[in-house]
N, C-alpha and C positions, 0 to 999 in steps of 0.2 A: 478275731479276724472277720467277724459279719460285715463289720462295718464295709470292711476293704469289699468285700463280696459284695457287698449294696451297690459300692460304687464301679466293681465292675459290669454288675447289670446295667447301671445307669448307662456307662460308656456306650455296651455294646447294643444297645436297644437304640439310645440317641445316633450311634453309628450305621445302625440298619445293613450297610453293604459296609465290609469292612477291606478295603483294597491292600491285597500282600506288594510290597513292592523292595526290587535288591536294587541298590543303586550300587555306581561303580566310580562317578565321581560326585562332588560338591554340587558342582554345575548342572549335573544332570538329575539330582535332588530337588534342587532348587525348582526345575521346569518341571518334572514331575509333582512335585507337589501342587505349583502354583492350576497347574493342569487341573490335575483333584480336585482342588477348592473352586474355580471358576466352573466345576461341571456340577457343584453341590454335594461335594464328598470332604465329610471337615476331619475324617478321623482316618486314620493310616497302620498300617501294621507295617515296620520295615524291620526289614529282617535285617541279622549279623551273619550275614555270608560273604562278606566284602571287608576286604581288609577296611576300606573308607567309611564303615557302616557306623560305626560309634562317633566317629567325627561328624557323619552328614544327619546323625538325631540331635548332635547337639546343635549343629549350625541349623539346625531347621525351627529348634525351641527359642532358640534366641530371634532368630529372624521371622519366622512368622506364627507366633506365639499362639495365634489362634488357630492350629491346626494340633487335634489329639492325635499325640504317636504311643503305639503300642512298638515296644521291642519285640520282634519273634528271632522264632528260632532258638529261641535261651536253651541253652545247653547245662549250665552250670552256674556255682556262685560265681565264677568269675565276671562271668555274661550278665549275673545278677547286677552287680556292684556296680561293674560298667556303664549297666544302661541307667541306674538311677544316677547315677553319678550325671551322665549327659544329659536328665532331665526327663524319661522316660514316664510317660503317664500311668500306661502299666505294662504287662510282661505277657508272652504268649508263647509256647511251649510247642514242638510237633508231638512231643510224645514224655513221659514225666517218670522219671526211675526215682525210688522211695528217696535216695538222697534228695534229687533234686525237688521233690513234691516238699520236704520237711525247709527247705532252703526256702523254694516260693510261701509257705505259710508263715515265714517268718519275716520277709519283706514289707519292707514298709510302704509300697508304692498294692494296688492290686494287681492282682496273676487269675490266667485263665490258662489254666493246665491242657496239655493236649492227652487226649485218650483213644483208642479205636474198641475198647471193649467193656461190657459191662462189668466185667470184675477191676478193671482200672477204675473203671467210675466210684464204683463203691468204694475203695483203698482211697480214694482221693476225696468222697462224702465224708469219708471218717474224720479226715484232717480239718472238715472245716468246708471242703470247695464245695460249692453250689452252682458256678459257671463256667463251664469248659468249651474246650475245642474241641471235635470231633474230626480225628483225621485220620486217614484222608478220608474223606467221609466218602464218595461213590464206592470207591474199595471195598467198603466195611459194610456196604448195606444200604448208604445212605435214607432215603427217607424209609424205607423200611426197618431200617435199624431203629431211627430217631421215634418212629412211633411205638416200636418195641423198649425202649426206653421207658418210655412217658409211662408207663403203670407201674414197674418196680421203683423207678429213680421220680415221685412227680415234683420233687420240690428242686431238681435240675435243670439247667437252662440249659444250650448248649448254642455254640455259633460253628456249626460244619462249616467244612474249608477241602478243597480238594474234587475237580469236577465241577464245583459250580460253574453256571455260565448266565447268559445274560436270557438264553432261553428256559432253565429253571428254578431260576431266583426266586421266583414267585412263589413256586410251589414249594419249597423249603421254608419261605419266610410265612406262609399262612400256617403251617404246625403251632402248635400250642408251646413247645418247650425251646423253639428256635427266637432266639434273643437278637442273630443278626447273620447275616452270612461274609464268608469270606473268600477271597478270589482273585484272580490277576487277569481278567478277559477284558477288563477294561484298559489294560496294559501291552498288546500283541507285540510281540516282539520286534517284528518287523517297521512297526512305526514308530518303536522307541531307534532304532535303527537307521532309519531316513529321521530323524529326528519329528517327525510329527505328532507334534504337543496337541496340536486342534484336532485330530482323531482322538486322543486321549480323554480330551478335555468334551467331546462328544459323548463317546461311550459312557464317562460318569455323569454326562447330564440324565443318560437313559439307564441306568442304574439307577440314580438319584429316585428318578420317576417310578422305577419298580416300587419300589422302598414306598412314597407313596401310594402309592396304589392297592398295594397288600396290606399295607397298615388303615386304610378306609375303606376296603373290600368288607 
C-alpha cells in the first residue's frame, strides 16, 4: 500500500486547499466545478450525500478530466466500489470503523482515512496509512491537536477538514505534518443559492492565493 500512500501525499500537497462540495444536480456540478477550476482549485473532494453524487463524479471524470475528484464521505465497501467504478482518484472518509479501514487498504485507487483521535491514528498507522483526515478538526483540538500529533505520529501527514476558513488556512497550512486543508467557505450557501458561480470562482482564486503564499512563506 506505500505506493497508494505516496500518491495520496502527492494529491493532497498538489491540492493544498482541498474544497468539500455536495452537489444536488448534474448541472449544478458542472458550474461548481467549472467555478473551482477557473479560481485555481484543480482538486475536489465531493462527497456521496446526494443521491446524484455518483452520477455527477462520473459525469465530471469524463467531462472535465482535468480536475482530481476525491470521493468523501465513504462509508462502506459499497461506497468503495462505487466511487472507483465512476472514476474516483481517491477516497476520503469522516471517520474509519476497523471494517471500513481494512476495505480502504485494500483498494486500489488511494484512501485518506478520517480520524479525530490519536488512538485512531495509530490503529490506522498499523494498516499502513500515513495520510489522514483529521475531523472535524476545530472540535478535536485543531491546531493544538495537530501539533500534539507531530512527536508520537512524525511520519503522519494529516489534511484537517472541519472549521477551516479562509481566515485560518494559513495557519493550519504552515504546520509541518499538514499536507493540505479542507473546507467549504469557498462554497457559501447562499451563493450557491442565488446561483453565483463568480463569488465562488472568487473565493477559490483567494484560496488558491493562500495555498501560495504559505507554501513560500
Amino acid at each position: 500500500m506505500s505506493d497508494r500512500q505516496q500518491r495520496a501525499a502527492e494529491l493532497l500537497r498538489a491540492a493544498g486547499v482541498l474544497p468539500v462540495i455536495t452537489v444536488d444536480t448534474l448541472d449544478q456540478a458542472r458550474a461548481l466545478a467549472d467555478a473551482l477550476l477557473e479560481g485555481g482549485l484543480t482538486t475536489l473532494e465531493l462527497t456521496l450525500r446526494t443521491p446524484i453524487a455518483i452520477d455527477a463524479l462520473a459525469m465530471l471524470k469524463r467531462e472535465r478530466p482535468e480536475i482530481v475528484i476525491g470521493a468523501g464521505t465513504v462509508l462502506n465497501a459499497e461506497n468503495i466500489r462505487a466511487s472507483i467504478d465512476a472514476g474516483a482518484d481517491f477516497l476520503v472518509t469522516p471517520g474509519t470503523t476497523p471494517r471500513l479501514a481494512e476495505a480502504l487498504a485494500q483498494a486500489a485507487v488511494p484512501a485518506v482515512p478520517g480520524a479525530a483521535t490519536p488512538t485512531e491514528f495509530l490503529a490506522l498507522r498499523d494498516l499502513g496509512f500515513r495520510n489522514c483526515k483529521l475531523f472535524p478538526a476545530n472540535a478535536v483540538g485543531g491546531l493544538a491537536m495537530l501539533k500534539g500529533l507531530a512527536g508520537p505520529v512524525q511520519d503522519m501527514r494529516f489534511c484537517p477538514t472541519g472549521g477551516i476558513s479562509a481566515a485560518n488556512a494559513a495557519e493550519f497550512l504552515a504546520q509541518p505534518n499538514v499536507l493540505c486543508v479542507g473546507g467549504s467557505w469557498m462554497l457559501d450557501k447562499a451563493w450557491l443559492a442565488a446561483g453565483d458561480y463568480a463569488r465562488v470562482r472568487e473565493a477559490s482564486a483567494q484560496a488558491a492565493a493562500i495555498v501560495r503564499e504559505a507554501r513560500t512563506a
